[in-house]
LOMARNU-614915 format. One line per field, with one value per residue (C-alpha): residue in three letters; x, y, z. Coordinates in steps of 0.2 Angstrom, whole numbers, always signed. Example, Ala and Ser with C-alpha at 12.3 -4.5 7.8 and 13.67 -1.06 7.14 Angstrom:
2
r: [ala:ser] $
east: [+62:+68] $
north: [-22:-5] $
up: [+39:+36] $
//
This chain:
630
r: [unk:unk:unk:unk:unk:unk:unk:unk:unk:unk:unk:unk:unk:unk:unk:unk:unk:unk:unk:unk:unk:unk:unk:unk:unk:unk:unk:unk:unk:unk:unk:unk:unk:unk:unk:unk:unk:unk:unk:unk:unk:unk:unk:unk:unk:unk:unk:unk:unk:unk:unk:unk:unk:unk:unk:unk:unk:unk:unk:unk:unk:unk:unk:unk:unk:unk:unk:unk:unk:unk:unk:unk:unk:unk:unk:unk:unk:unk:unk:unk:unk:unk:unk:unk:unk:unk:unk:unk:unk:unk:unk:unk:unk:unk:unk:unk:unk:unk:unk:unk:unk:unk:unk:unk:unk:unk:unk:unk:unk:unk:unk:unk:unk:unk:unk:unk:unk:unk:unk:unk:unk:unk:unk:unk:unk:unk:unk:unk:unk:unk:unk:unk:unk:unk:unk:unk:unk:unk:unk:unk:unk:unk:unk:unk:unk:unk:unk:unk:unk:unk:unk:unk:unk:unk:unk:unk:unk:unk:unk:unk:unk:unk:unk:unk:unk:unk:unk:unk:unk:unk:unk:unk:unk:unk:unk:unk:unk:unk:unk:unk:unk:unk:unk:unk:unk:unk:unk:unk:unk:unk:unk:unk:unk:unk:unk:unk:unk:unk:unk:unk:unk:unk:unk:unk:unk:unk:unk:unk:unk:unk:unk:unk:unk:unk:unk:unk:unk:unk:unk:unk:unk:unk:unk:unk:unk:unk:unk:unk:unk:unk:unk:unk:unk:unk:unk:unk:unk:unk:unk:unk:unk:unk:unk:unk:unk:unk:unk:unk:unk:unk:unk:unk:unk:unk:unk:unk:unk:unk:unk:unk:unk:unk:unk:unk:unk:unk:unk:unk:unk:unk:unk:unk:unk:unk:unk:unk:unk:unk:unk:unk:unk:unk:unk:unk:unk:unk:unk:unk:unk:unk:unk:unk:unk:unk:unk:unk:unk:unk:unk:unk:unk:unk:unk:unk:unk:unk:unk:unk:unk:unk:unk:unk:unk:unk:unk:unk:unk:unk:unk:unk:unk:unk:unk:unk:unk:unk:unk:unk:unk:unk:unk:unk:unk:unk:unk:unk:unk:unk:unk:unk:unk:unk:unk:unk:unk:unk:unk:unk:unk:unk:unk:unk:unk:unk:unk:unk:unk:unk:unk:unk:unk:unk:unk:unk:unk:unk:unk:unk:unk:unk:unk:unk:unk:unk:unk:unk:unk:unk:unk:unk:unk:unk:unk:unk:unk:unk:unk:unk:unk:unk:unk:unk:unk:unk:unk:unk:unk:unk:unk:unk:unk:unk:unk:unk:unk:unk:unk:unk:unk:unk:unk:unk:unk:unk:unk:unk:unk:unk:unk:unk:unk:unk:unk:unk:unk:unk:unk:unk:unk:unk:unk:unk:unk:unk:unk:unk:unk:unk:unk:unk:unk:unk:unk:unk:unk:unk:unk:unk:unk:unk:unk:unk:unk:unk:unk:unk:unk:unk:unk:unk:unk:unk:unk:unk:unk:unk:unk:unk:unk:unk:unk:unk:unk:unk:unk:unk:unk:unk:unk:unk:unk:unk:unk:unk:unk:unk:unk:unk:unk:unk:unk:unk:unk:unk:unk:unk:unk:unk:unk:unk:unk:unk:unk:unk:unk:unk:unk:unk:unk:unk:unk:unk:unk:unk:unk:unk:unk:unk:unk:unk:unk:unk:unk:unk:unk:unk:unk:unk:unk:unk:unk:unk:unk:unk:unk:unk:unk:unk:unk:unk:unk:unk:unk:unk:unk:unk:unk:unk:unk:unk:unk:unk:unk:unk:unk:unk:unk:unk:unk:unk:unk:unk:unk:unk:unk:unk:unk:unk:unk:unk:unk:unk:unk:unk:unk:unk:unk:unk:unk:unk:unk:unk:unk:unk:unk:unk:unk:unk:unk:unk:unk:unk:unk:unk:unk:unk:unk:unk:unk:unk:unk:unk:unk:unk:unk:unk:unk:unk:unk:unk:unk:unk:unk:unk:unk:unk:unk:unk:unk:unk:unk:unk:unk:unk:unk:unk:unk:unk:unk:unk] $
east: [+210:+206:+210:+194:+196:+213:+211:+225:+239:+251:+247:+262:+261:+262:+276:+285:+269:+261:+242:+242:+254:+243:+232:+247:+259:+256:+239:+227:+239:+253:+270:+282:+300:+306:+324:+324:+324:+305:+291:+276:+259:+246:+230:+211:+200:+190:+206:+207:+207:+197:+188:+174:+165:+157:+163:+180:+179:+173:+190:+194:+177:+175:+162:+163:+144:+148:+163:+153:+139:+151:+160:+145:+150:+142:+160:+177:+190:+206:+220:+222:+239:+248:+250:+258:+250:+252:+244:+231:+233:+217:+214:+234:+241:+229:+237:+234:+238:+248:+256:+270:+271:+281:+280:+297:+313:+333:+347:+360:+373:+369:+358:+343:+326:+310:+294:+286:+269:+258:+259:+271:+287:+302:+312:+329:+338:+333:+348:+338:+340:+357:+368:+383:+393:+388:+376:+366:+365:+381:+378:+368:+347:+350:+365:+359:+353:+337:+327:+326:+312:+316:+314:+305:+285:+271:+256:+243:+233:+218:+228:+229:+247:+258:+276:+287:+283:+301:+299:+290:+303:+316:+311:+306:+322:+321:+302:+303:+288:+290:+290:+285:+304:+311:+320:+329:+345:+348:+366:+375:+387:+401:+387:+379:+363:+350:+358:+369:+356:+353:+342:+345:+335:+339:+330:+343:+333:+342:+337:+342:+333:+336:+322:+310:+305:+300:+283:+271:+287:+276:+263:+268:+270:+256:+244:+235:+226:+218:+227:+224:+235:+233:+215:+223:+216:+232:+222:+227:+211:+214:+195:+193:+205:+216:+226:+244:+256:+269:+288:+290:+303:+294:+304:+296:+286:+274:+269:+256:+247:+235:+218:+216:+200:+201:+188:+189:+177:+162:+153:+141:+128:+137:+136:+131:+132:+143:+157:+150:+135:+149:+159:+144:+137:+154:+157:+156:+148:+135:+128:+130:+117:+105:+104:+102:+84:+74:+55:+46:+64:+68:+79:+68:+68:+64:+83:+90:+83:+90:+104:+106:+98:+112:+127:+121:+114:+98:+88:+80:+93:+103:+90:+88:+105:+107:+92:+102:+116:+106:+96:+111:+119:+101:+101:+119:+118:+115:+124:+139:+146:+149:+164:+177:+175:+157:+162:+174:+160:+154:+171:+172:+157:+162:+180:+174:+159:+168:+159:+163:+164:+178:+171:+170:+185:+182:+185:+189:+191:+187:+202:+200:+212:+210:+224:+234:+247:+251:+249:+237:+224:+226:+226:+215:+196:+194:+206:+201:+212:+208:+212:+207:+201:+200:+206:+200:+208:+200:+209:+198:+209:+225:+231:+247:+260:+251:+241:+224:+216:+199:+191:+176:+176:+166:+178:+193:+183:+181:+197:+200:+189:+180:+163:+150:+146:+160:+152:+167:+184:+200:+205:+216:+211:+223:+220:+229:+226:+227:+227:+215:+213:+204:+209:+200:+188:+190:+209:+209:+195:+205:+222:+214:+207:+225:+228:+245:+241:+228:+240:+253:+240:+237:+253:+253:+237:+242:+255:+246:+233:+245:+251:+236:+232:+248:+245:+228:+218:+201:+204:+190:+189:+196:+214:+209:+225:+215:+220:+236:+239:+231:+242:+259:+256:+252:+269:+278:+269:+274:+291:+294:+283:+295:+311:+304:+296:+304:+290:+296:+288:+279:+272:+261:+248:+239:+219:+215:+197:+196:+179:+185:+169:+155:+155:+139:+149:+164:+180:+195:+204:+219:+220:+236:+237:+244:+243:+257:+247:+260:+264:+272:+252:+241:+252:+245:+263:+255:+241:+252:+260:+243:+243:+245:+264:+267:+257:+261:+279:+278:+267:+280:+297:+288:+286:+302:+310:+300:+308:+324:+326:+344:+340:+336:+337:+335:+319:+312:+312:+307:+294:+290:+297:+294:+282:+274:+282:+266:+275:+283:+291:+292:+308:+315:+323:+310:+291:+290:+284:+285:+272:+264:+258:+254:+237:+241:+256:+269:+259:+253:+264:+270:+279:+279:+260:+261:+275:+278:+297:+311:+304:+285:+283:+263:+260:+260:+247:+255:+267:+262:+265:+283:+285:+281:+293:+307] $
north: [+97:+98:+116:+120:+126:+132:+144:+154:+143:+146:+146:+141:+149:+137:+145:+133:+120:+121:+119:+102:+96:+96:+83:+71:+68:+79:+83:+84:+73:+72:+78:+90:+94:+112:+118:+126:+107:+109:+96:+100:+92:+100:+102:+99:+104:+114:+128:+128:+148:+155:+170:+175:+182:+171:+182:+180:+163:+158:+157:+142:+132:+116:+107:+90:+84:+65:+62:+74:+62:+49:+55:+64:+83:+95:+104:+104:+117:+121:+122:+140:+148:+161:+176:+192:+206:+219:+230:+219:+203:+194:+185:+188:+179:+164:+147:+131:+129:+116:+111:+104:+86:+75:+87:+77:+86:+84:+95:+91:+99:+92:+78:+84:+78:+90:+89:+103:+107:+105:+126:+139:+144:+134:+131:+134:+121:+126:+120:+113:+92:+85:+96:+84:+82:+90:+104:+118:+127:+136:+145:+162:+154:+166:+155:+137:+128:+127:+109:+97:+84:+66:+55:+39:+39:+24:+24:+14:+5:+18:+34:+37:+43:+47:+50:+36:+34:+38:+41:+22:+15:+21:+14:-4:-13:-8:-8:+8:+21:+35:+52:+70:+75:+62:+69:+61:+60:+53:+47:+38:+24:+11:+4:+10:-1:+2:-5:+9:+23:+27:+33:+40:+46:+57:+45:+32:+21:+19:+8:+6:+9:-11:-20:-5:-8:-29:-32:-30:-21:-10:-20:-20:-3:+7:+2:+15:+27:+34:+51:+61:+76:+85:+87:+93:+77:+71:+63:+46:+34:+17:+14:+23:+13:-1:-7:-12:+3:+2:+10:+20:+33:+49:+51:+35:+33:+22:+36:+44:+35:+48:+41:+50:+47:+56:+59:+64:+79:+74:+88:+80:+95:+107:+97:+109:+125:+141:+146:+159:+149:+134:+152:+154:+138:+130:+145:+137:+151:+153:+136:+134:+150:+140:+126:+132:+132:+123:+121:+104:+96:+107:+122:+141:+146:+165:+163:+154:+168:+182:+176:+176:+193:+197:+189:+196:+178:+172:+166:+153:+145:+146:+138:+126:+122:+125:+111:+97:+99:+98:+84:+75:+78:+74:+55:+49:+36:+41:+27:+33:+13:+15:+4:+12:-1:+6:+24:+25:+18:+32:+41:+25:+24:+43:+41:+27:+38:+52:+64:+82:+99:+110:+124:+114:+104:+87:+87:+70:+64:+48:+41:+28:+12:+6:+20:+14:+0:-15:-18:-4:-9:-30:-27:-10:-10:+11:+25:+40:+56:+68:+86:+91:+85:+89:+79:+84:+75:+73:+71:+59:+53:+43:+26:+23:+9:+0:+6:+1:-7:-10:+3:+12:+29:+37:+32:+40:+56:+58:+58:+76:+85:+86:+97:+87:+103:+103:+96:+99:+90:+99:+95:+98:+100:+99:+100:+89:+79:+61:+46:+33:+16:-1:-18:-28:-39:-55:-57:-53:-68:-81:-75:-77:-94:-101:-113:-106:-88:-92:-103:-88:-75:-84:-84:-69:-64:-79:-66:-53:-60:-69:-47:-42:-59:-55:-38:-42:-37:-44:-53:-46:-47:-54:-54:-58:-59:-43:-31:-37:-33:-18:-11:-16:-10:+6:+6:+0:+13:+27:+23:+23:+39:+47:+39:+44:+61:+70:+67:+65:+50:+58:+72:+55:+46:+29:+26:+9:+6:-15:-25:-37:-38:-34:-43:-37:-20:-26:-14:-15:+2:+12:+31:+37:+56:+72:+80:+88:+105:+116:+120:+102:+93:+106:+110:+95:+84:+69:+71:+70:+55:+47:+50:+37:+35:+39:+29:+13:+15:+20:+4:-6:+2:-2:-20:-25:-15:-26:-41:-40:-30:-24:-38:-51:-67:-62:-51:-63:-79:-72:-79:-62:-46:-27:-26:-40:-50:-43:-42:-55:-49:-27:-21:-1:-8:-12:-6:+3:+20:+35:+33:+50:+40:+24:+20:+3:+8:-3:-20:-31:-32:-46:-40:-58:-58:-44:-50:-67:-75:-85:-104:-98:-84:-89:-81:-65:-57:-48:-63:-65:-50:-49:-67:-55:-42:-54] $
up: [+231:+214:+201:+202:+219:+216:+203:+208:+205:+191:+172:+160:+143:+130:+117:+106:+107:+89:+90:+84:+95:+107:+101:+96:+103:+119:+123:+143:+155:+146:+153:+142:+146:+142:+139:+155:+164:+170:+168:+167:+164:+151:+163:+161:+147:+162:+163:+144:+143:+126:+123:+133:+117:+105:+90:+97:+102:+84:+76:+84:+84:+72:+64:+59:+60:+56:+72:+82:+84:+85:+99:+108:+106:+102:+92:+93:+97:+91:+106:+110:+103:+112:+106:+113:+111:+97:+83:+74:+87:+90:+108:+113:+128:+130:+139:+140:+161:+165:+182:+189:+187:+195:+213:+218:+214:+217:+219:+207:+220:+237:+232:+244:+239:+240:+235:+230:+224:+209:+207:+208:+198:+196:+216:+220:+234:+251:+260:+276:+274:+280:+288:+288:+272:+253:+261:+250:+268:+271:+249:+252:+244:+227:+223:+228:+210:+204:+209:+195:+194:+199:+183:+192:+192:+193:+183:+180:+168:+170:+166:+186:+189:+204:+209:+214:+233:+236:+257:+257:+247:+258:+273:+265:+269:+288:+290:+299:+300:+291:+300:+297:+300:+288:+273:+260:+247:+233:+228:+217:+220:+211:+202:+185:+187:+201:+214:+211:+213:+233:+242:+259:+274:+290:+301:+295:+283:+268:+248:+232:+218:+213:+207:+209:+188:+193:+189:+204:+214:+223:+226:+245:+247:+238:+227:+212:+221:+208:+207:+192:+192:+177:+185:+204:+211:+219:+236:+236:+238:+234:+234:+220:+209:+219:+203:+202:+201:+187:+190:+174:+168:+166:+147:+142:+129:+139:+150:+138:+124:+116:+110:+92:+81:+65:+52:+32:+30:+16:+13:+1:+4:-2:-21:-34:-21:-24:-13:-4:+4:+7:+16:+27:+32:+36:+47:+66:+74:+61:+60:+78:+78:+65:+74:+90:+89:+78:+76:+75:+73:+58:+54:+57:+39:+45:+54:+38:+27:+37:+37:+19:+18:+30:+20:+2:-3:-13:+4:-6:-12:+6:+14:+0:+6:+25:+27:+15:+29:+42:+36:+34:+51:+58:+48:+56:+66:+85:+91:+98:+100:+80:+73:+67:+52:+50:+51:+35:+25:+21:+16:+6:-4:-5:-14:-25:-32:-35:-23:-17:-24:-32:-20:-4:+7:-4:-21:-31:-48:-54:-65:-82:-74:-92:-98:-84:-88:-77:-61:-61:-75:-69:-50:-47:-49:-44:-43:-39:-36:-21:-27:-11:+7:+25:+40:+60:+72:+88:+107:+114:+129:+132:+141:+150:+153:+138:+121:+123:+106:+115:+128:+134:+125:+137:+152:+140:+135:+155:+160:+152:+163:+180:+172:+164:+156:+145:+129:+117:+113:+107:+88:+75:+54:+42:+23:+9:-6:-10:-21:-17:-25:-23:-25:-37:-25:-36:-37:-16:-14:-27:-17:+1:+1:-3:+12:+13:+15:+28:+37:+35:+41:+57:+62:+60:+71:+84:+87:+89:+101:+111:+115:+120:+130:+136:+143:+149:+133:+126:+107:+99:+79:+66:+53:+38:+25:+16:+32:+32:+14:+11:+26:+21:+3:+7:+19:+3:-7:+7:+8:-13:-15:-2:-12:-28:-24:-10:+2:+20:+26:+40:+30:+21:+29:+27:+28:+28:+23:+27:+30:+46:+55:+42:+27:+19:+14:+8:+6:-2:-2:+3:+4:+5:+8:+14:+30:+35:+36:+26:+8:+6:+9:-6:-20:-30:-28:-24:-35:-49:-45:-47:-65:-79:-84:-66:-53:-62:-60:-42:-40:-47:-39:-23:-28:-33:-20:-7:-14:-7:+12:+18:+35:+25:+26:+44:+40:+28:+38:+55:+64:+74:+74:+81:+99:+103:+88:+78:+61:+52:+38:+41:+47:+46:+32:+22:+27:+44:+43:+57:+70:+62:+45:+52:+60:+67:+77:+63:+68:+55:+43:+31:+13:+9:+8:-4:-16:-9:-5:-15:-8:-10:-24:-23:-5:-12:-20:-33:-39:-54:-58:-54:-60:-77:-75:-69] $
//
């Protein structure tokens, strides 16, 4: 039975959820635990509740032409907030549904297991399972304590999840059938592992939780039957999947990966506009009106004009403009398959030109590196300050038991929904500013064809394939020792911006702009930035700190500070740390950021190839200008 046809189960108001938290880390299918010891599991886009009135419904429409062709949609949507209701209140009381997830629960006083359903408020014991020993029967039902949910699940490497198949598990010692009448109990023994944890049922039959996390440990129990929850598709139909189940805990963090594509706003039509057409035309509801019909493939200049007439704005000039925004949405590339590497060209060719408008939500400024002193003016080619930019960061899915680096986008974009009419994806936006830079091409070439970096840089990547060989995973692309570098510097940079100027870590963001797959548009480039979406990421703080007499020194704190790590020699000499040994010299003491500001998930790392190591100074690419300041 899916929620489609059970429109009348409960809805859960999402209070204490922030909007953007529901795009990362939570988001469609993921489980949150609430203060009053409930789980539950944020449901389908199809339940998402918004206004029924396009006026309404505007506020939380965005447009972001270049990641909407990308993923296929036709607009994003900000996650509705609740609201309760009041004087001046807009759209009060709307939910995101959720449901209860997983459906088996325990009594903490008798130990009686129940499984309940995927609707409904929160249950208290019912008191009917075993009648001899610790018994909830004989306590008057409004005293009996509320059900808790049990904190074993399996899941599989689709996003299909399940509860622990706790009645089939019982009976696997004896090999007895499992019965209508069977309950069961949970209790613990002498033992503070698994074998500890017991699981009892009234037919007799009896296990223990031992070895229940082993790979393939359900194999001959149950395999994946494709259930997907958070959809109300709970039927189990091994034909429709038939995968391996894996034993997770339901607090793990390998039970919900969310799939986040983000995008940096480049409104290059709005160049040499004023502010009020920018107003209008970036209003979703308005250019979704202008562009929903259009005559021989072109905006209706008619509509366009009255529009302006409408708004108090020069209909030539508003036309003028609305069709250089369109055109430019019109000449993206259709081809949904698009790189990720492909997609930040533009952004790139963008930051290193200088592009953008004071008035619109990209505004740069291209800095002299010659007033800059070293390492700026020997190792950067470009640096360009962002005054101002804008981030949307799409939902597009989610993984469990493993991240997936490689994946059909289609198949993650489906799991959020049952309706193929649903032609919208939630998303976040966030505005900041930034400090970009690019790496002189020359000095990266000269520094990359050294024998030794390379030797050190496959290592580096034999690690990482050997992970995702390891967990079943295609290797698809390439490491070149440029990636590697250009990531760990911006962690380095990160870490001293947040020592030096009172940034929290997480409040600061990495975009890695790295040719590894096409070499005929080479980049070079790290954009460090702020999106922390309060006063911290606009007040021009980290603009600042891009200045001359200041982003040198930053530069160089962070490069002497890499030297020397509070875990070294350990850090320095490993040969593989962190998951899946994919980095070799990163550490929390020396370059790890928060899982908020780093795109790669703290992999590919190596300090040694950005300042190089006492027994080979030359690996790094910035050793010879240490070697100067020593």
């Amino acid at each position: 039975m899916t929620i489609e046809k059970k429109r009348t189960g409960s809805y859960f108001p999402n209070k204490g959820i922030r909007q953007s938290q529901l795009i990362s880390p939570w988001g469609v299918g993921a489980m949150i635990d609430f203060p009053s010891r409930e789980s539950l599991m944020i449901c389908g886009l199809d339940l998402w509740r918004y206004p029924s009135k396009d006026q309404d419904a505007a506020e939380f429409m965005i447009t972001e032409e270049r990641l909407q062709k990308r993923l296929g949609t036709s607009h994003f949507r900000l996650p509705p907030d609740f609201r309760e209701p009041g004087d001046g209140i807009t759209n009060p009381q709307l939910m995101v549904p959720s449901i209860r997830f997983p459906e088996w629960h325990i009594c903490e006083w008798c130990d009686g297991m129940e499984k309940l359903t995927l609707f409904g408020t929160q249950q208290r014991c019912s008191g009917e399972k075993f009648l001899k020993g610790k018994s909830c029967n004989a306590t008057a039902s409004h005293k009996r304590r509320f059900l808790v949910p049990l904190r074993f699940i399996a899941a599989c490497e689709k996003g299909h999840i399940t509860d622990f198949p706790w009645l089939q598990w019982a009976h696997n010692r004896d090999k007895k059938p499992v019965k209508s009448s069977c309950t069961l109990k949970m209790w613990t023994g002498s033992s503070a592992s698994l074998a500890g944890l017991n699981i009892s049922c009234s037919c007799g039959s009896h296990n223990n939780m031992a070895g229940s996390f082993n790979e393939d440990s359900l194999k001959a129990i149950i395999n994946c039957g494709g259930q997907r929850p958070w959809l109300g598709d709970v039927e189990h139909m091994e034909s429709r999947c038939g995968l391996p189940l894996k034993v997770l805990q339901k607090g793990g963090s390998n039970v919900f990966f969310p799939l986040t594509v983000s995008s940096i706003y480049l409104p290059l039509w709005a160049e040499g506009v004023s502010r009020d057409i920018i107003a209008v035309l970036e209003d979703a509801a308005i250019w979704g009106a202008l562009t929903s019909s259009t005559v021989d493939g072109q905006l209706d200049e008619t509509k366009c004009k009255f529009t302006a007439n409408m708004k108090g704005l020069d209909p030539e000039q508003f036309t003028e403009f609305a069709k250089r925004k369109f055109e430019g949405f019109s000449l993206i590339d259709d081809d949904k398959a698009t790189s990720e590497e492909e997609f930040r060209q533009d952004e790139y060719t963008a930051l290193i030109e200088g592009r953008g408008n004071l008035d619109s939500d990209l505004s740069t400024r291209i800095m002299d590196t010659s007033a800059y002193n070293s390492p700026i003016n020997d190792y950067v080619s470009n640096l360009t300050s962002v005054d101002q930019l804008r981030e949307t960061k799409v939902f597009a899915g989610f993984s469990r038991v493993i991240p997936e680096s490689e994946y059909n986008l289609d198949d993650k974009i489906n799991l959020l929904k049952l309706s193929p009419s649903i032609d919208w994806l939630p998303a976040s936006i966030v505005h900041g500013e930034g400090i970009f830079f690019k790496l002189d091409e020359s000095k990266i070439d000269s520094w990359s064809s050294q024998a030794d970096v390379i030797e050190r840089t496959n290592k580096l990547a034999g690690n990482y394939y050997r992970s995702l060989l390891k967990q079943g995973k295609k290797v698809n692309g390439n490491i070149p020792p440029k990636l590697v570098l250009l990531h760990t510097l911006a962690h380095l940079l990160i870490n001293q911006l947040s020592f030096d100027c009172g940034y929290g870590s997480s409040s600061l963001r990495e975009r890695i702009y790295c040719d590894t797959t096409d070499e005929a548009f080479p980049m070079s480039g790290i954009l460090i930035y702020t999106a922390s979406g309060d006063s911290e990421g606009t007040m021009g703080g980290l603009v600042r700190q891009g200045l001359a007499g200041q982003f040198e020194k930053i530069f160089a704190r962070a490069l002497n500070n890499a030297l020397w790590c509070s875990s070294d020699p350990i850090c320095l000499e490993t040969e593989g740390q962190g998951p899946g040994s994919c980095n070799l010299a990163a550490c929390h003491g020396c370059a790890l950021l928060p899982e908020t500001s780093c795109e790669s998930g703290n992999k590919l790392l190596d300090r040694v190839l950005v300042v190089g190591s006492p027994n080979e100074p030359g690996l790094g690419f910035f050793s010879n200008f240490l070697a100067s300041t020593l």
